[in-house]
N, C-alpha and C positions, 0 to 999 in steps of 0.2 A: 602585464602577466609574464612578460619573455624576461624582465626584469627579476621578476619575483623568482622564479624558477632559477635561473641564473646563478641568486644568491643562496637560494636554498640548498643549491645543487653544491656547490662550494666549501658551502658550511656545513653540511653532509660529508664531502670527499674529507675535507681537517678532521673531523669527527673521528671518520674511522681512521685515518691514517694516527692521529695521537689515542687510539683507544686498542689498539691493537696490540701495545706490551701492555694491558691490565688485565688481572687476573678474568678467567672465566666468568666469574659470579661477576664482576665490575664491571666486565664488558657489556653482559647482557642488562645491567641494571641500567649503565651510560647511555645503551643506546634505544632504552624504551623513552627515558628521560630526551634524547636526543629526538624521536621520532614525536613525541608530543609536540615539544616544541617546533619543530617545520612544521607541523601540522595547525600549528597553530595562528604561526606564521599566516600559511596559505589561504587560511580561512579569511583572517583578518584580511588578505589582497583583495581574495572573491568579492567578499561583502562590501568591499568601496563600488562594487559594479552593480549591473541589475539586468534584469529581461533573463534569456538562457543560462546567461554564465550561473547565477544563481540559480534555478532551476538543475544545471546539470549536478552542481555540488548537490544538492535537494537527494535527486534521483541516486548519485553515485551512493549516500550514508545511506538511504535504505538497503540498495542493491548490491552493492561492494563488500559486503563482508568476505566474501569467495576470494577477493582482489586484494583489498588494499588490510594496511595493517589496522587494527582495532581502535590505536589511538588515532587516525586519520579518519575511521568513520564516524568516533565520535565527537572529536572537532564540526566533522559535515553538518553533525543533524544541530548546530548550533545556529546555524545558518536562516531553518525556519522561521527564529524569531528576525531575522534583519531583514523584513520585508515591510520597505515603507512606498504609499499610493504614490499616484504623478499626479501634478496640480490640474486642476481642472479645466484650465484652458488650453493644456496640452490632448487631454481627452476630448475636450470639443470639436477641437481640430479633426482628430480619429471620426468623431461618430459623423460631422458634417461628409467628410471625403466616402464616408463607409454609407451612409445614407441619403446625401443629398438635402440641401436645406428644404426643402417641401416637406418629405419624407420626417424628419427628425422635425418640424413646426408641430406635427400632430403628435408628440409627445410631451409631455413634461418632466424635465426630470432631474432628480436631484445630484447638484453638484458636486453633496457631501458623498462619497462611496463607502458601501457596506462592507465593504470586502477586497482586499488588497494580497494579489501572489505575485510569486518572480516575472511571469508572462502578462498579467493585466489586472485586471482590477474590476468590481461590481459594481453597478449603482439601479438604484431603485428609478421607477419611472410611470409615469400615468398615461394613457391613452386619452388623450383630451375629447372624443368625442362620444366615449361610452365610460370612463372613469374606471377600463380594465387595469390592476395593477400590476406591474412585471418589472422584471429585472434582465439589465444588459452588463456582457459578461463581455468588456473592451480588454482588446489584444494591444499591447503596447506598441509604438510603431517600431518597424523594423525588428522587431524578434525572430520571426521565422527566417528573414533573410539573413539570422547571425547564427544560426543553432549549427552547422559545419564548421565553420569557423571559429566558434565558441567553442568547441565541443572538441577539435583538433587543438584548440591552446590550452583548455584546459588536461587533456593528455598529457601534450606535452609537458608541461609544467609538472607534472607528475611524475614523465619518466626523469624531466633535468631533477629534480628533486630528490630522485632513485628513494620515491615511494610507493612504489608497483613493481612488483616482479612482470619484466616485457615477456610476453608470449603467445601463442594464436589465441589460447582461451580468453586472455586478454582484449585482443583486439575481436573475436566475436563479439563477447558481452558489451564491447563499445560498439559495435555495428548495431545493436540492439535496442543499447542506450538512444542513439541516434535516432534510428528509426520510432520510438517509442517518441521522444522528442518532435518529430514533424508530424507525429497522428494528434500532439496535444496542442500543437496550435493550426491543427487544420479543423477550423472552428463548422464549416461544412460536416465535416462527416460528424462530429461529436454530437452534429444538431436530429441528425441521420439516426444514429448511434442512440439517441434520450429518445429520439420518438419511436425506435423498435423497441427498447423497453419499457415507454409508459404500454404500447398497447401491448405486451407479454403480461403485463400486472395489471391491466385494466379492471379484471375482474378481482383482485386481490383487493379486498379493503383494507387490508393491515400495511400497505402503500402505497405511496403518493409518488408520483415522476412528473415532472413541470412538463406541459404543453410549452412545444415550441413553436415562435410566431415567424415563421420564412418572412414577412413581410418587410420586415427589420430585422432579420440575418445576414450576414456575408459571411468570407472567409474568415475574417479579423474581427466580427460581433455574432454574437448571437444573444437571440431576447427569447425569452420565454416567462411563461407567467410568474407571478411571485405567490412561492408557497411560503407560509410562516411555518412558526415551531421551534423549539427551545433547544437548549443544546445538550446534546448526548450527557454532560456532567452537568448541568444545570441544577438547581435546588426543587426547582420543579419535580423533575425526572427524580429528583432521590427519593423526593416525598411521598412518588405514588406508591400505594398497596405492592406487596412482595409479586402478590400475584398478576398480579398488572406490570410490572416490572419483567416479570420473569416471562410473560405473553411477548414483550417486543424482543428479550432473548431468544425465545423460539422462533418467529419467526425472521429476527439477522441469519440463525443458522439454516434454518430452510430456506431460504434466499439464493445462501450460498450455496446450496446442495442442490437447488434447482439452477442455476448456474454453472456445475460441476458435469451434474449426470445426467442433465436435459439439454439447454441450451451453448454448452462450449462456449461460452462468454462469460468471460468474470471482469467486473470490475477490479483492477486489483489494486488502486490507492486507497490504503488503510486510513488516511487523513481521515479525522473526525469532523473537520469541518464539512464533509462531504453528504453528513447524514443531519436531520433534524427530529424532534419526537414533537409529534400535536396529540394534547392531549384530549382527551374527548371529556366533555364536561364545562370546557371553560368558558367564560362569556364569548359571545361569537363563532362557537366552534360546535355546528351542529352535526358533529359523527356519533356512534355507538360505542365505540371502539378506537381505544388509541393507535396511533398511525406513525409509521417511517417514513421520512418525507426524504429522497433520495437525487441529491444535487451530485452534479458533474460528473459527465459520462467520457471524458477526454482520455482516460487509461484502462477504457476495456480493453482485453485481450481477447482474440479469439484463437482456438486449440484447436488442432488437428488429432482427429480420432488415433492416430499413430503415436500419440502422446497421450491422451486420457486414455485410451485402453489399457494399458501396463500400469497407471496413478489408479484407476479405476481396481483394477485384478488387488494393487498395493495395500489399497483400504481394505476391501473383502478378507484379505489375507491377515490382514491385523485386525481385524474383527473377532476374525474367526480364532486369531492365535495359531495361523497357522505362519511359522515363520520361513519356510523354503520358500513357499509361495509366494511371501512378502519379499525374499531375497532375490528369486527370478525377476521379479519386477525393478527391480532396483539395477540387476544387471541389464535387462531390455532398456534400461531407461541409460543407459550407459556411462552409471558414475560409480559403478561396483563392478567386481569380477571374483568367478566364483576360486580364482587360486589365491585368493585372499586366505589368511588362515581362519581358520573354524569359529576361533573364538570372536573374531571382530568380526565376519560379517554376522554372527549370533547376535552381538551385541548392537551390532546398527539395527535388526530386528528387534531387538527388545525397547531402541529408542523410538522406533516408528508407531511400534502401541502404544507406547506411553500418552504420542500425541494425541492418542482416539480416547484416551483415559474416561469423559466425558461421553462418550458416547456407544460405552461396550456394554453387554451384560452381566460381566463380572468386575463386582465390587470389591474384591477381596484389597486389591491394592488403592484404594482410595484411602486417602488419609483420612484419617480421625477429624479433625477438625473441617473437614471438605463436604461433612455428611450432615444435613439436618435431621430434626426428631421425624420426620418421615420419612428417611433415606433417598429425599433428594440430594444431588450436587451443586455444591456450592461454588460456583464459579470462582469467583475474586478470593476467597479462605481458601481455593487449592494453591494457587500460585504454580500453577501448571507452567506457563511457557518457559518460568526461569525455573522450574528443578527440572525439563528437559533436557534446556542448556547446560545444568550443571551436570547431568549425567551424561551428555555428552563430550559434555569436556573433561571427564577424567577418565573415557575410556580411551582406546587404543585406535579410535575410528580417525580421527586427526590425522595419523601418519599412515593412512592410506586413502583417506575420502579422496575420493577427484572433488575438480569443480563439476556439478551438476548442472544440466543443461537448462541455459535463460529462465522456460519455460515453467521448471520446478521452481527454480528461486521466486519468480515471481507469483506462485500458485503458494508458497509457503508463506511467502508474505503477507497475503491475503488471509489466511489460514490463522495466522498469530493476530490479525486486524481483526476479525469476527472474535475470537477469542476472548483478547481485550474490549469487542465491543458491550461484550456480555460480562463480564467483571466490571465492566465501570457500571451497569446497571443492576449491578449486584445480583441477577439471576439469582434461582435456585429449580436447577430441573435437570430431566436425565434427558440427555439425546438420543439413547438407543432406538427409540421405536422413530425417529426423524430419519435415522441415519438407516435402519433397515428397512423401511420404505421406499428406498431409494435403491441400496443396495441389490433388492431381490424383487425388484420390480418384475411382475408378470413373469417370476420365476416361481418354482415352488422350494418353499423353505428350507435350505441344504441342511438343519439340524433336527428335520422333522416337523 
């Protein structure tokens, strides 16, 4: 990696020092051309490796857009697909030292794994004396013990590569990064973590949260039952009724609203591998009602009231259309200031409604095609997240947004995750009365 940086750093410095007598328009055209390629580079280095290093690239292209340049984080998210398992005698070794050969005798379990990321790997498994079925979720060895060290060279290599602008903001959201990093492979608390939210949703039948088995947990495994279920884009999932479809829409969004304005815990990895759909009807599957089946609780966050109270006021206030109100909050949140001029902190106001498009009471600005013959919202036909982005990117908000603190980024994230999780299921429904439920809870109705 000291290598890879090195050279990229290098050929970065010739870069600019021969791009410096070319005209303006050349220079900036050379040096997007220029930054693809190191980025390209780097990637290519990362993916020879495995455990953290990839994981951090993972994390950085979600959460780096604040940071690094655009061609860099979209190199990162290429990264996803270069995740290949470890052979299975090297996992044996993991679950004997993790379980104990007695322990791991009263299992069965299958060599081939379900499920392969940068930290570890799934494989399916039988309880030999009751035929319970479950899944173990093996930490690869030595990952936690490399996530500081990984996570310092992938920096660095960054800055040798002069693809990051160095600065405190910088080095916070890497304190963050980091920290985020040791809560996903301390396989304890995550175990902690799935068993406070099956019993939050116990009585919820629209989902499922696997029981976890302490008996065959440690730091570096955790086993919990095996829930089935298909996948969020599966043929299955397209094929059910609109309105059954648009039922597990509604409830991903109340999920996350209960999340938001009840329990200050959000999941916040948008990964669809994360979520499953059991349909109800199928051979085997005796429920009423189709179900979310909600895997890996390793990137909750939890929020300090001092941070949802101003995100909290933020929605209300773009609800409501009211925009000073949404602007205060933006300034409490300390990535605005009110001597910003008139017109751009308006316009960061009129991009923050936009986001709630879906969930307001007025329709006036829904597109045309966003609307069915009953005036519900059409999720996926609005193409909401990218005409945010594109209105945001041709206002004035650019040359003065700060970076936004961790906690919004990561709540935004999640925010475009639910979004998308309902456009892949082709929804069709209005969120207002979700979203005002929540909003004027045990209040009485501020518009009468």
């Amino acid at each position: 990696m000291t290598r890879a940086g090195l050279f990229a750093g290098t050929r970065m410095a010739s870069h600019m020092a021969t791009n410096w007598f070319s005209s303006k328009e050349n220079r900036e055209r050379r040096h997007r051309a220029m930054l693809s390629r190191q980025a390209e580079f780097l990637v290519e280095e990362l993916g020879k490796l495995k455990g953290s290093v990839v994981k951090i690239g993972q994390v950085m292209a979600l959460y780096g857009e604040h940071f690094l340049p655009e061609e860099v984080t979209e190199a990162l998210h290429t990264l996803e697909d270069q995740t290949t398992s470890l052979e299975w005698n090297a996992i044996r070794v993991v679950l004997e030292r993790e379980l104990g050969t007695a322990r791991l005798a009263e299992l069965e379990v299958d060599p081939e794994p379900i499920g392969a990321a940068s930290l570890g790997q799934v494989h399916r498994a039988r309880r030999l004396s009751d035929g319970l079925e479950l899944v173990l979720k093996v930490q690869y060895p030595g990952v936690a013990d490399a996530i500081d060290s990984d996570l310092n060279a992938v920096a660095q290599l960054l800055r040798v590569a002069r693809l990051v602008s160095i600065g405190p903001e910088f080095e916070d959201w890497l304190e963050e990064v980091r920290q985020m990093m040791h809560r996903e492979v301390d396989y304890r608390l995550e175990a902690e973590t799935t068993e406070r939210f099956r019993q939050m949703l116990l009585g919820d039948e629209r989902f499922v949260v696997p029981r976890v088995l302490p008996e065959y947990s440690t730091s570096h495994l955790m086993a919990s039952t095996y829930e089935p279920g298909h996948s969020v884009s599966s043929l299955a999932v397209r094929e059910l009724p609109l309105e059954r479809r648009s039922e597990l829409g509604k409830a991903a969004l109340e999920l996350f609203l209960e999340e938001l304005f009840v329990w200050g815990e959000i999941q916040t990895d948008p990964n669809f591998g994360n979520y499953r759909i059991r349909i109800a009807g199928e051979p085997g599957c005796d429920i009423e009602k189709d179900q979310i089946v909600l895997l890996d609780f390793g990137a909750v966050q939890s929020y300090p009231e001092s941070f949802l109270e101003p995100v909290k006021r933020m929605i209300a206030a773009s609800y409501e259309g009211n925009r000073e109100g949404l602007i205060d909050g933006g300034v409490d949140l300390g990535f605005m200031s009110r001597d910003w001029p008139e017109d751009v902190l308006h316009t960061f106001a009129d991009v923050c409604m936009s986001v709630l498009e879906p969930l307001k009471s007025d329709r006036s600005q829904w597109p045309e095609n966003a609307v069915n013959r009953q005036g519900q919202y059409r999720w996926k036909q609005s193409d909401l997240p990218s005409r945010v982005a594109r209105q945001a990117a041709r206002s004035a908000i650019s040359r003065y947004f700060r970076i936004p603190p961790k906690e919004f980024v990561f709540l935004n994230r999640k925010l475009i995750g639910v979004y998308t999780f309902i456009s892949v299921l082709c929804s069709e429904f209005n969120g207002e009365a979700l979203l005002r439920a929540y909003l004027y809870r045990g209040d009485r109705n501020p518009q009468g």
